[in-house]
C-alpha positions as CSV (number, residue, x, y, z in Angstrom):
1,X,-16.8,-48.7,115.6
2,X,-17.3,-45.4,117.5
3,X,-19.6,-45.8,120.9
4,X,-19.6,-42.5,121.8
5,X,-23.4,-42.1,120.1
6,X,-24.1,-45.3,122.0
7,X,-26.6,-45.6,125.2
8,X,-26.2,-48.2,128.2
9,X,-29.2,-49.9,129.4
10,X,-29.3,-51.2,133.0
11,X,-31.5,-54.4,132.4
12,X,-32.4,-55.9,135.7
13,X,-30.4,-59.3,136.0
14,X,-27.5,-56.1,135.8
15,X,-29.1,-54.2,138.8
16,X,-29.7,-57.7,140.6
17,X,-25.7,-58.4,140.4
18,X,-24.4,-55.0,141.3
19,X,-26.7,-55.0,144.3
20,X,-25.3,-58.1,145.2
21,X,-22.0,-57.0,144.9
22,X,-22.0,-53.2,146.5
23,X,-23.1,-54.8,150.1
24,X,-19.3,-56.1,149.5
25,X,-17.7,-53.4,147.3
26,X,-19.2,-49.7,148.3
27,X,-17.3,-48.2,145.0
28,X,-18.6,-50.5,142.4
29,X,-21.4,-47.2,140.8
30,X,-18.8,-45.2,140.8
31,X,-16.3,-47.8,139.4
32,X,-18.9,-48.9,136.8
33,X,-19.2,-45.4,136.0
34,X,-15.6,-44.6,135.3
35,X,-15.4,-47.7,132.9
36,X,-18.9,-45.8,130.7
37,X,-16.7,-42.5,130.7
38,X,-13.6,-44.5,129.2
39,X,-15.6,-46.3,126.6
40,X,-14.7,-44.8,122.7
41,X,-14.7,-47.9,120.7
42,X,-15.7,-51.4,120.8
43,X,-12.1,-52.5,121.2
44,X,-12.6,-51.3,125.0
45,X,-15.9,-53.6,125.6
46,X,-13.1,-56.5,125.9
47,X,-13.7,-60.1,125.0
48,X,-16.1,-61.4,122.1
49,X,-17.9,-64.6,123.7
50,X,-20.7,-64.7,121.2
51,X,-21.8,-62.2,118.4
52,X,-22.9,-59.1,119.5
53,X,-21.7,-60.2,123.7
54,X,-18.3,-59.2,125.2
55,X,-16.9,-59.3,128.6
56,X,-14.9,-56.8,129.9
57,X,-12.2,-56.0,133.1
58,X,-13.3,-53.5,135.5
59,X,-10.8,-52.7,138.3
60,X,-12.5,-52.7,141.3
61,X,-11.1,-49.7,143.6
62,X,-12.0,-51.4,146.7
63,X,-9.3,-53.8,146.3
64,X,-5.7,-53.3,145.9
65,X,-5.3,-54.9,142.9
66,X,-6.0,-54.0,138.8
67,X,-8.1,-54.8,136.6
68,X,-7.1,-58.4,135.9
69,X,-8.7,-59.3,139.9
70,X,-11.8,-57.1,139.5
71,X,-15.0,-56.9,137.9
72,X,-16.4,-58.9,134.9
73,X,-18.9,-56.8,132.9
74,X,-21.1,-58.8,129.9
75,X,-22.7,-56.7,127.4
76,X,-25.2,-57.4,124.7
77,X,-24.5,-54.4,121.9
78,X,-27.9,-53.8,120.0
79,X,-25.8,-52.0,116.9
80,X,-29.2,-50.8,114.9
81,X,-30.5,-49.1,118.1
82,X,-27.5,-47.7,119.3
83,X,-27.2,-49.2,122.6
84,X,-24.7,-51.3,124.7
85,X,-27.1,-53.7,127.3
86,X,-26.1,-54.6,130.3
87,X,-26.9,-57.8,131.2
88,X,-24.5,-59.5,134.4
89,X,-21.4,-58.1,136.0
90,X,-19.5,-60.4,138.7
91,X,-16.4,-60.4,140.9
92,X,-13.3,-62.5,139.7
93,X,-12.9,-63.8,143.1
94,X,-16.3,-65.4,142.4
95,X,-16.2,-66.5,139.2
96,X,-13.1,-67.3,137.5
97,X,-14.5,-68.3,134.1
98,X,-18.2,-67.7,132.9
99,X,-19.2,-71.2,130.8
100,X,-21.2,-70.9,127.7
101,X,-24.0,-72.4,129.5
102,X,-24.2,-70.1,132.1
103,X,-23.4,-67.0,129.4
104,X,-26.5,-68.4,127.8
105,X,-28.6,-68.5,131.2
106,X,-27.3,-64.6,131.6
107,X,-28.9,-63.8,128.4
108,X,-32.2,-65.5,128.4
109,X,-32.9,-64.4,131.7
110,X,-32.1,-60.9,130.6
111,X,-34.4,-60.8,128.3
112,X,-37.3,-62.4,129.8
113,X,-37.5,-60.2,133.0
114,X,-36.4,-56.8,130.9
């Protein structure tokens, strides 16, 4: 599937986390940013965790290190509306693994403060 067409939508438990994160890392807009640029398909939105969410590497250029020790990006994709929501993005070094309890916390809260 092409993504090109597609829109991201900050929702605010995303702008919560990369608030948190950039008094830490001052490059994580423009790291963020570089990812949007570099998405074509939804092969490059990573992981599947559920249907329609996928986690994704970021490399995080305030560390000497690649992707595999940088950001974690989860995205909702709303296919019939053309959009790729953004609802959490985290440091490795924080969390190594997101469980499917706190994935589900993620998306409920999401969607009750959007």
């Amino acid at each position: 599937m092409n993504l090109k067409r597609f829109e991201f939508i900050e929702l605010p438990t995303y702008l919560k986390s990369v608030k948190k994160l950039k008094k830490r890392f001052k490059n994580i807009n423009s790291d963020v940013d570089s990812f949007f640029k570099e998405v074509n398909h939804i092969d490059d939105l990573g992981i599947k965790l559920h249907e329609n969410i996928y986690k994704v590497r970021i490399k995080n250029s305030n560390k000497q290190a690649g992707k595999s020790s940088g950001y974690r990006l989860i995205t909702y994709i709303k296919i019939s509306e053309n959009k790729i929501n953004l609802l959490y993005i985290y440091d490795k070094s924080d969390l190594t693994n997101i469980s499917d309890k706190e994935l589900d916390r993620i998306v409920i809260d999401s969607y009750q403060n959007a």
